[in-house]
Backbone as CSV, one residue per row, in Angstrom:
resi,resn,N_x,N_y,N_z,CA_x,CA_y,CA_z,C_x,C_y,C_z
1,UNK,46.090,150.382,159.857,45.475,151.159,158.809,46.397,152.295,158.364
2,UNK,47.422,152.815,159.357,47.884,154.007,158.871,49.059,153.687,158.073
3,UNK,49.905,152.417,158.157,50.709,151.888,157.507,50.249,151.832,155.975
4,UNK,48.993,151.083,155.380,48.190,151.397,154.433,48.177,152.564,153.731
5,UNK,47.755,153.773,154.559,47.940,154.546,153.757,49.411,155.051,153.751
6,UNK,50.724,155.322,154.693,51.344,155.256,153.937,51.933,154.864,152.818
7,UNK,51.826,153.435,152.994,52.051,153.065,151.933,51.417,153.538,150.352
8,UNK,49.750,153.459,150.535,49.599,154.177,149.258,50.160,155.233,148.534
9,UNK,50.685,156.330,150.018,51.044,157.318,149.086,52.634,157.196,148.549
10,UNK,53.618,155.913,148.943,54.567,155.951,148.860,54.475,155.061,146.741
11,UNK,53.760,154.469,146.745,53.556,153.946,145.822,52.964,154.742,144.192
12,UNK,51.838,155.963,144.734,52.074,157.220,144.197,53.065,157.643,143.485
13,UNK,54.204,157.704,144.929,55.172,158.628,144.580,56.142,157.798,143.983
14,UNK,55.851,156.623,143.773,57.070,155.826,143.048,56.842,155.903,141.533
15,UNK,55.676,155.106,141.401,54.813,155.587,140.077,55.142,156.501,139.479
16,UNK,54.662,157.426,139.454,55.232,158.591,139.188,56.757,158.847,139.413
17,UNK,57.671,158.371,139.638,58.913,158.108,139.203,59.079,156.959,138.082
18,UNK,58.314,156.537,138.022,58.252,155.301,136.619,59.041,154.320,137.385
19,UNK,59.048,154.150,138.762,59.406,152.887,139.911,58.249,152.275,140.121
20,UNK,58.204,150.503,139.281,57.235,149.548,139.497,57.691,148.998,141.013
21,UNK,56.535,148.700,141.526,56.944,147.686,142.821,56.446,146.279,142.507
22,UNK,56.936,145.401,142.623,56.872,144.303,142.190,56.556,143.467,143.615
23,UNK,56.836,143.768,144.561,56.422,142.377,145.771,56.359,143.874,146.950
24,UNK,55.541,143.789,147.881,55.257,144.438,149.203,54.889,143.751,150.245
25,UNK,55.325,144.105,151.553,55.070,144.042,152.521,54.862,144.564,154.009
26,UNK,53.680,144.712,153.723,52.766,145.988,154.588,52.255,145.521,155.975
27,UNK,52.813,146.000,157.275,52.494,145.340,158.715,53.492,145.646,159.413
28,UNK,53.103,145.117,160.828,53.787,145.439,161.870,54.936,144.365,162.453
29,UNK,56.019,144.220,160.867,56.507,142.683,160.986,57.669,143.098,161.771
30,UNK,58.163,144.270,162.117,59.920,144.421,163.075,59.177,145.898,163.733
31,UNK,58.744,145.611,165.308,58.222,146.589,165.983,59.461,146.526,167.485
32,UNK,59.105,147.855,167.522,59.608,147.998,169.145,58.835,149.046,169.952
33,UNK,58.772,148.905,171.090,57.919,149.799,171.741,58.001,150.969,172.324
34,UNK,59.546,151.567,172.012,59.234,153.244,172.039,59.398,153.809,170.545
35,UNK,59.132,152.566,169.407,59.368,153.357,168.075,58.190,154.343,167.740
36,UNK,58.176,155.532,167.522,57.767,156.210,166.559,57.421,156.572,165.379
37,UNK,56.396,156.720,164.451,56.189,156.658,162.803,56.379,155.279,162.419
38,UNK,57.010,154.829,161.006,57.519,153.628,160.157,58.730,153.499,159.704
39,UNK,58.646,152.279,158.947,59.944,152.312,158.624,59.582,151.973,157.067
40,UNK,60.579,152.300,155.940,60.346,152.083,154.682,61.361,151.623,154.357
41,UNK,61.544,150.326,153.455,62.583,149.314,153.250,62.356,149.339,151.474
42,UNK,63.211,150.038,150.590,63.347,149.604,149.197,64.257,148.695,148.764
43,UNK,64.324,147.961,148.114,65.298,147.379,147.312,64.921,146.756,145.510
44,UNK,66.181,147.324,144.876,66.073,146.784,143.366,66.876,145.537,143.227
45,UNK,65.641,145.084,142.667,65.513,143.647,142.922,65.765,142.867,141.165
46,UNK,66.394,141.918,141.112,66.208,140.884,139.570,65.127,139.413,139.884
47,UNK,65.184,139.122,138.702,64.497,137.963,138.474,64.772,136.873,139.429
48,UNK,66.105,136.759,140.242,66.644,135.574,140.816,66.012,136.241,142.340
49,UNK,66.265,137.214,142.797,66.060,137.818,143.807,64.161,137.856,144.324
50,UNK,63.583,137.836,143.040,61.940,137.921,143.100,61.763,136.597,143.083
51,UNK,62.240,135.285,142.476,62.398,134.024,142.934,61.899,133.540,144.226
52,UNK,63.516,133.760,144.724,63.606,133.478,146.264,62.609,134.050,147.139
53,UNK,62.011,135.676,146.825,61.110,136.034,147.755,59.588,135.218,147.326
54,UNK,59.650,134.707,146.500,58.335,134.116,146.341,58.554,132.274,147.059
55,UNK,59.411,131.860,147.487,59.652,130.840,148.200,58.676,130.664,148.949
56,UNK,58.120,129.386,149.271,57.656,129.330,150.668,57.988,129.812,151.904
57,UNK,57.434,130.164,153.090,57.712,130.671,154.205,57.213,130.710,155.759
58,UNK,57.965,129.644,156.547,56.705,128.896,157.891,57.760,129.513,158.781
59,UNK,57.903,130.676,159.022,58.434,131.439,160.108,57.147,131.877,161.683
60,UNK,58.032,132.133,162.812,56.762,132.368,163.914,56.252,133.653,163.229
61,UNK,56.911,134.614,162.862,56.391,136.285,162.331,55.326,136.183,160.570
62,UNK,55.892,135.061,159.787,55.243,135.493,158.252,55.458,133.949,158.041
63,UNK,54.114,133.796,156.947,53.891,132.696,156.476,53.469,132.882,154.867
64,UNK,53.799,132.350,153.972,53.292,132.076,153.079,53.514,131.205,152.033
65,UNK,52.706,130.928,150.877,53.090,129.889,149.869,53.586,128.226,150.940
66,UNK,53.237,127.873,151.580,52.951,126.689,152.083,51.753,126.166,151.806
């Protein structure tokens, strides 16, 4: 849940930079167990790049579009 709301407020604050987010991914997908807080991963992304992330995906950690 607290990932959530970071995230909301990071999205806020993008917005308000006139930074669309176009694809997210919100969870506990790269953990370790003396980490502390989160981690926040941006990248500007093109049409070929939003492609590929919309690929299918049958990994042990994330699945989707199968």
């Amino acid at each position: 849940m607290e990932l959530y709301l970071v995230y909301a407020e990071l999205e806020r604050i993008l917005q308000g930079m006139g930074i669309r987010v176009a694809r997210r991914l919100v969870g506990n997908h790269i953990t370790s167990l003396e980490m502390a807080g989160c981690s926040i991963t941006l990248l500007k992304s093109d049409d070929e790049m939003r492609a590929l992330w919309d690929d299918p995906v049958l990994t042990a950690g994330l699945r989707w579009g199968i």
